[in-house]
Backbone as JSON, one array per atom type, in Angstrom:
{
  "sequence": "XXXXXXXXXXXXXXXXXXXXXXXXXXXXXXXXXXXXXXXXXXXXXXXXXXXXXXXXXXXXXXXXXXXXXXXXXXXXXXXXXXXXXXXXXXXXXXXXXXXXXXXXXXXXXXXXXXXXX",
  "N": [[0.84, -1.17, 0.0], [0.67, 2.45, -0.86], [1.95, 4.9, 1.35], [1.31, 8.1, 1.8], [1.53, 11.68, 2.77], [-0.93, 13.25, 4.4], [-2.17, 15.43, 3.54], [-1.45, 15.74, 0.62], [-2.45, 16.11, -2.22], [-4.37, 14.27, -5.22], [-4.39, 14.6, -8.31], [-6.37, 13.33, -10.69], [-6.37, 13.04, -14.2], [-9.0, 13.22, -15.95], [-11.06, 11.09, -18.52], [-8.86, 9.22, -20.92], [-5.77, 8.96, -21.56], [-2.77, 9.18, -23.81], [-0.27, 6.61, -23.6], [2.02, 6.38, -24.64], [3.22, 8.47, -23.94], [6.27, 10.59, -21.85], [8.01, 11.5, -19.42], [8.27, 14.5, -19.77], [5.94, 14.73, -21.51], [3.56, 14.13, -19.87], [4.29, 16.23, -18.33], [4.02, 18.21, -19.51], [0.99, 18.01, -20.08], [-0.04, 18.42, -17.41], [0.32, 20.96, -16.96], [-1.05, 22.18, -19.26], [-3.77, 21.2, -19.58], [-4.81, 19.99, -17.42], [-4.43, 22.77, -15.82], [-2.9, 22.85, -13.79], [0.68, 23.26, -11.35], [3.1, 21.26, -12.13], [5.27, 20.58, -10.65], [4.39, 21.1, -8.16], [4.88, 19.22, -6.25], [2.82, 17.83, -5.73], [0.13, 15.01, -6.4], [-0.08, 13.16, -9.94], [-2.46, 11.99, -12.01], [-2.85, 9.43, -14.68], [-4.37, 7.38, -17.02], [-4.68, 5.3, -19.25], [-6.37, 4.1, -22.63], [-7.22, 1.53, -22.76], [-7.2, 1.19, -19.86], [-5.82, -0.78, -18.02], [-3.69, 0.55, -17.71], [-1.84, 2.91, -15.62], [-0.28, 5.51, -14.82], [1.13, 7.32, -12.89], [2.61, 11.08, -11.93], [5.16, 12.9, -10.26], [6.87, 15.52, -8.53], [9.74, 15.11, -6.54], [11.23, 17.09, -5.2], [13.66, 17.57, -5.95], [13.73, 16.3, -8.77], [11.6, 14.73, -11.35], [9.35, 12.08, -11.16], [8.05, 8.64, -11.91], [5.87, 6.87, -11.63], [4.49, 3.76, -12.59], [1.72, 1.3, -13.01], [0.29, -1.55, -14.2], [-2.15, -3.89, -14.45], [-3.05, -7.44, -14.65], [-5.39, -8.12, -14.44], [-8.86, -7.19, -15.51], [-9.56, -3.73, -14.72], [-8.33, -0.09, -13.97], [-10.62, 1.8, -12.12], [-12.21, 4.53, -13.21], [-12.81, 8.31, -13.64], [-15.26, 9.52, -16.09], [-14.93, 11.59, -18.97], [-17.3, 13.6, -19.3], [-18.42, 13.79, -16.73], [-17.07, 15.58, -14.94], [-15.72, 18.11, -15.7], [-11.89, 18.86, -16.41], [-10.46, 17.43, -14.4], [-10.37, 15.16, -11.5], [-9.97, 15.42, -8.28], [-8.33, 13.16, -5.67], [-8.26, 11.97, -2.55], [-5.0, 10.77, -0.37], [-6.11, 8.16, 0.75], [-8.29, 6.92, -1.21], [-6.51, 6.92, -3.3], [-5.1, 4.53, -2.91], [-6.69, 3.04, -2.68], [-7.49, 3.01, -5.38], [-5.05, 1.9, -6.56], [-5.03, -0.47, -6.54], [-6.8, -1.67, -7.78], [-9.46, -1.22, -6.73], [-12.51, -0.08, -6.83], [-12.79, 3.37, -5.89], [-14.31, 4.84, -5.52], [-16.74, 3.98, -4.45], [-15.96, 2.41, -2.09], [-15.94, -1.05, -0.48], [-16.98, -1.97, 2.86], [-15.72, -4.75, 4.45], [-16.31, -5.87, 6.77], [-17.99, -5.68, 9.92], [-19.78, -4.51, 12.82], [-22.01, -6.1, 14.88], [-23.07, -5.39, 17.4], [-22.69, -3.46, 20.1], [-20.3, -4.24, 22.48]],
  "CA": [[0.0, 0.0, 0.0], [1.04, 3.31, -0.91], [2.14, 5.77, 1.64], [1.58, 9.71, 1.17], [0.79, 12.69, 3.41], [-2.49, 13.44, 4.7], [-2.59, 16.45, 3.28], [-1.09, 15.41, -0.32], [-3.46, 16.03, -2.97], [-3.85, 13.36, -6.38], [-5.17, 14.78, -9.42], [-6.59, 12.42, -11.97], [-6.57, 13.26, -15.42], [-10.06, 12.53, -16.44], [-10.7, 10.08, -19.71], [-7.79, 8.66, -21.04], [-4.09, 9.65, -21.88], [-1.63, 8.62, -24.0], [0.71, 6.56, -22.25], [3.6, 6.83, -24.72], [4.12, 10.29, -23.17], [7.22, 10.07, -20.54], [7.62, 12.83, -17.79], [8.28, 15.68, -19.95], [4.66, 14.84, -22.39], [2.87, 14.83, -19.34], [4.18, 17.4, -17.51], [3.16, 19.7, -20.27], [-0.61, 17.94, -20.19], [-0.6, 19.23, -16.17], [0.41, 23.06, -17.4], [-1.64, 22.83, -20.28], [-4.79, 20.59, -20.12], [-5.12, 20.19, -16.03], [-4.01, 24.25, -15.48], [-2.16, 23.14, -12.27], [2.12, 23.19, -11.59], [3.74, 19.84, -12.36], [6.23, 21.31, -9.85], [3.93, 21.46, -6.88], [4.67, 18.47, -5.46], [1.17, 17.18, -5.85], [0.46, 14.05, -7.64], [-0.53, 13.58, -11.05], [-2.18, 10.55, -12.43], [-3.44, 9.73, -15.76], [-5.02, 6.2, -17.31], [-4.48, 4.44, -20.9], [-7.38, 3.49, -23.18], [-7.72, 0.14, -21.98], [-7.87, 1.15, -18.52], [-5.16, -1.57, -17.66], [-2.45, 0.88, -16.95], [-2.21, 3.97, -15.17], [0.92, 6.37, -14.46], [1.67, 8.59, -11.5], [3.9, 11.48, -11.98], [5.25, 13.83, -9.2], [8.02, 16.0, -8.47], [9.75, 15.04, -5.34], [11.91, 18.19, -4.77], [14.99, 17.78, -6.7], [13.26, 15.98, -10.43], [10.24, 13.91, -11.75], [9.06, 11.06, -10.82], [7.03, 8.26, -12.52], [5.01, 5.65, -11.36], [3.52, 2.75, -13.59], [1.08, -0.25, -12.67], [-0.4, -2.22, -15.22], [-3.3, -4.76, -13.71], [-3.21, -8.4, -15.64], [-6.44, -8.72, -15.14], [-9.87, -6.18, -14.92], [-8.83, -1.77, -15.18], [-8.6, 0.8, -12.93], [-11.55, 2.94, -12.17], [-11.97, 6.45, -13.54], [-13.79, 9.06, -14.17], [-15.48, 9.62, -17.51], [-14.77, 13.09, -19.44], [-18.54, 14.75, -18.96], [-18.63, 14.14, -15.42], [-16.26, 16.7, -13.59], [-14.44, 18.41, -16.56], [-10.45, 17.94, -16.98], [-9.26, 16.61, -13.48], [-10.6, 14.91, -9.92], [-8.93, 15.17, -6.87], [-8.73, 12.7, -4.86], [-7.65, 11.55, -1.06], [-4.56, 9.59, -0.18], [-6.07, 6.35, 0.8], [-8.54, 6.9, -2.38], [-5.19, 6.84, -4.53], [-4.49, 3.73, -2.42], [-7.81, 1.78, -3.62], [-7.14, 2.78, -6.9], [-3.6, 1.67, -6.76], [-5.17, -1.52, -5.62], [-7.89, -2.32, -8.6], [-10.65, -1.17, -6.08], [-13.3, 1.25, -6.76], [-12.48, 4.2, -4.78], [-15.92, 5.63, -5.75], [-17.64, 3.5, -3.16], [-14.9, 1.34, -1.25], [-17.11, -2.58, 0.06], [-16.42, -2.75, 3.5], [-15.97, -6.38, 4.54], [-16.62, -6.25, 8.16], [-18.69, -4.07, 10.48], [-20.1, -5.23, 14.01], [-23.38, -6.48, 14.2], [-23.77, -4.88, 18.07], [-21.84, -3.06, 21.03], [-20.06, -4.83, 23.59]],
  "C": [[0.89, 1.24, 0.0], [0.85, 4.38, 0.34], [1.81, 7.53, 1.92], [1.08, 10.63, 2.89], [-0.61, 12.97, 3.42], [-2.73, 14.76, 4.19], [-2.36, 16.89, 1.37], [-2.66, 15.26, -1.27], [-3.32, 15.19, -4.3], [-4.61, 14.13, -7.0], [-5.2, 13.84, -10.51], [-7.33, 13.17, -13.34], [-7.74, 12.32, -16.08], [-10.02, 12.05, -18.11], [-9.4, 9.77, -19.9], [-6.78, 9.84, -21.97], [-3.47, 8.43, -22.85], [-0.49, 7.91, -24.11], [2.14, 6.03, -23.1], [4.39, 7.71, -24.36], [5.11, 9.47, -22.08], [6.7, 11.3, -20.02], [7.38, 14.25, -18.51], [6.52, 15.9, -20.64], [3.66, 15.47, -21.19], [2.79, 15.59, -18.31], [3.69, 18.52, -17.87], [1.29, 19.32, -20.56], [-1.03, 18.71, -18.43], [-0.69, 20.61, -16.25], [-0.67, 22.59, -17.93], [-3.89, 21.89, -19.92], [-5.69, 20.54, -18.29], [-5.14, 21.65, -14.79], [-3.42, 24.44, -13.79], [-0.23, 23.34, -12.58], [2.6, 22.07, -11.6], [4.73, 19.63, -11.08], [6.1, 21.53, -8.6], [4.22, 20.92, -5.96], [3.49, 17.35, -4.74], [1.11, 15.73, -6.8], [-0.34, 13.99, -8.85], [-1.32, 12.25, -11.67], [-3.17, 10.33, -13.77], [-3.72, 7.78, -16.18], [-4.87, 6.25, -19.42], [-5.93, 4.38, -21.05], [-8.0, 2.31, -22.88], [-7.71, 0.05, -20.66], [-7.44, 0.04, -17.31], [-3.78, -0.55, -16.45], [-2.54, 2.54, -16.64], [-0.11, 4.71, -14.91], [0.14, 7.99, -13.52], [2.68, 9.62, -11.85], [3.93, 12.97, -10.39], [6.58, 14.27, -9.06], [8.2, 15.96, -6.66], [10.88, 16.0, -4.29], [12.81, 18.62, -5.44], [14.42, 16.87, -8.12], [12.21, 15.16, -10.3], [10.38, 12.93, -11.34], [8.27, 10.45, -11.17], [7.22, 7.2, -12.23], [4.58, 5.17, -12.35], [3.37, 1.83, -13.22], [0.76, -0.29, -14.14], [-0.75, -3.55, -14.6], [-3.12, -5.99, -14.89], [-4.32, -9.31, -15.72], [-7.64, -7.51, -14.4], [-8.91, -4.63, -15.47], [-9.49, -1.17, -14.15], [-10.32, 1.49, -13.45], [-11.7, 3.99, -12.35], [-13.02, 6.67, -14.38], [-13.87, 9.33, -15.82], [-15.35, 11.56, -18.16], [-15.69, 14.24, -19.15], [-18.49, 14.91, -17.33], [-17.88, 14.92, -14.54], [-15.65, 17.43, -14.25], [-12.92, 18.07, -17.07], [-10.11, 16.9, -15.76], [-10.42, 15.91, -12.09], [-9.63, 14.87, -9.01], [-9.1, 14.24, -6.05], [-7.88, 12.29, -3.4], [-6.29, 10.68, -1.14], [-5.03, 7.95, -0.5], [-7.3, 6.24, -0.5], [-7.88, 6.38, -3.09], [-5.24, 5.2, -3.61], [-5.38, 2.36, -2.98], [-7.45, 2.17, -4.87], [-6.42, 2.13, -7.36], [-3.96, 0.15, -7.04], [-6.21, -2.36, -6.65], [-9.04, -1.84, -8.19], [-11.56, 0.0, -6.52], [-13.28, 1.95, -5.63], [-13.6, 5.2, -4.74], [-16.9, 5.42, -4.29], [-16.64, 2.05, -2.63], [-16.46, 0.15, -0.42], [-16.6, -2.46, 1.41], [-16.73, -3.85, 4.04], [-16.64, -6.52, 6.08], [-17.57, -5.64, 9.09], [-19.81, -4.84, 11.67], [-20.99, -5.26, 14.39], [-24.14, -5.96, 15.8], [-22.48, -4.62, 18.98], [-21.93, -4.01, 22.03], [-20.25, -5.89, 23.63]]
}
């Protein structure tokens, strides 16, 4: 499970990307298409056509940084183009179900205690 600050924001690049771009392609889709700083320290994350593979990018003080899963079986969850405009933000442990295959839309939980004490 992924890590991050509680206060660390993810932006997901709604519909799909590219994903021959490297760091520099889509650092210029965060300037240009997401209108945030690539530079912020924030993370960035964008999804393929088939919805198999996803990339992370983030700057971690001193240069870029890029993440890549690719799932070998099922696709991440993401938002569709009409519904929120270019980007969503979402939570840490959000990013963490995503990371994970899970719908981070509405997380299942498995357990939950059927009375006090």
């Amino acid at each position: 499970m992924m890590m991050l600050p509680s206060g660390m924001k993810v932006h997901i690049a709604v519909g799909y990307t590219d994903m021959r771009k490297g760091m520099d392609g889509l650092a210029m889709l965060v300037e240009k298409m997401l209108l945030q700083d690539p530079f912020s320290g924030q993370l960035f994350a964008f999804r393929g056509r088939r919805a198999n593979l996803i990339k992370i990018m983030f700057w971690d003080g001193n240069g870029l940084c890029l993440f890549t899963k690719r799932l070998d079986q099922g696709g991440f969850i993401w938002p569709q183009l009409g519904d929120h405009g270019g980007r969503v933000v979402l939570s840490p442990a959000q990013l963490s179900l995503l990371i994970e295959g899970i719908d981070w839309r509405a997380p299942e939980r498995v357990w939950r205690p059927e009375r006090a004490g």
